[in-house]
C-alpha positions as CSV (number, residue, x, y, z in Angstrom):
1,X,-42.2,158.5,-258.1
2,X,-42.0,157.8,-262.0
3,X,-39.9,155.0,-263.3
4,X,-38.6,157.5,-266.0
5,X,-37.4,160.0,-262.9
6,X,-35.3,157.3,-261.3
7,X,-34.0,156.4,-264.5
8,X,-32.3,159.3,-264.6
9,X,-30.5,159.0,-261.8
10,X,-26.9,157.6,-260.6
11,X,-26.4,155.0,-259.0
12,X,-24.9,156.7,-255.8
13,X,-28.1,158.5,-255.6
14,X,-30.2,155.3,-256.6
15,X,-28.7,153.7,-253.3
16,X,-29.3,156.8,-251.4
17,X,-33.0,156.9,-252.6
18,X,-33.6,153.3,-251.9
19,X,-32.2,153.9,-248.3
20,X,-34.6,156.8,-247.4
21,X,-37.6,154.6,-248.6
22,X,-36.5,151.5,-246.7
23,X,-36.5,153.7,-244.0
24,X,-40.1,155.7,-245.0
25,X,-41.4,152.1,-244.8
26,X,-39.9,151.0,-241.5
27,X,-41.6,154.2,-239.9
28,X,-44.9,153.6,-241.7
29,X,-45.3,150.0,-240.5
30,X,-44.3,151.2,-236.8
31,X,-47.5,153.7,-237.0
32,X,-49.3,151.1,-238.5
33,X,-48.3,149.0,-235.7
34,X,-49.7,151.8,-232.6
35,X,-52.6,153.0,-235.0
36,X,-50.9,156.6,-236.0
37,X,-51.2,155.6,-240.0
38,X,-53.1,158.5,-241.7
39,X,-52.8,156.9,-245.3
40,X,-52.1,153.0,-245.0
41,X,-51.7,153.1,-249.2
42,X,-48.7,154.7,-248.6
43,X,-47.1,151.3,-247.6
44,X,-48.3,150.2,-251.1
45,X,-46.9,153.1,-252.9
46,X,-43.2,153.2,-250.8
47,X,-43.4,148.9,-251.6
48,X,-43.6,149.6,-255.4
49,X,-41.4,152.6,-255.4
50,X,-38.8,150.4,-254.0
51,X,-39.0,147.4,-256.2
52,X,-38.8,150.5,-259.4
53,X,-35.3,151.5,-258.0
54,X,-34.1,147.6,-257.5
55,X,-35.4,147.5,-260.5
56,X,-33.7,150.2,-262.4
57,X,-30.3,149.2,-260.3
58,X,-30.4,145.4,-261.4
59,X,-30.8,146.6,-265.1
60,X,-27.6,149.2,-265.3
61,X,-25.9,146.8,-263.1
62,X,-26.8,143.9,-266.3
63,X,-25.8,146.7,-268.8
64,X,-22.4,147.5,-267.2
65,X,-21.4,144.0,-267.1
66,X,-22.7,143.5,-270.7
């Protein structure tokens, strides 16, 4: 996911998008765990997608309180 497409989003759906991925993650690393994981670079790609929305939720968070 591009920074620029989560930018565009609200910040209801920025918390509902970082709750699928946290979730995405949790079920990657328990196939990683019993040796299911067809792609183990999707760990790295969910990882940075969810530091992009913290991200982009820290900095409207700064701007609204600005």
């Amino acid at each position: 996911m591009k920074a620029s497409e989560i930018r565009e989003m609200t910040a209801a759906e920025l918390e509902t998008k970082l709750k699928d991925l946290k979730a995405e993650l949790f079920n990657l690393r328990f196939q990683l765990a019993i040796n299911q994981l067809d792609n183990p670079m999707r760990i790295t790609a969910v990882k940075k997608d969810i530091a992009r929305v913290l991200t982009v939720m820290n900095a409207k968070s700064s701007e609204k309180n600005a």
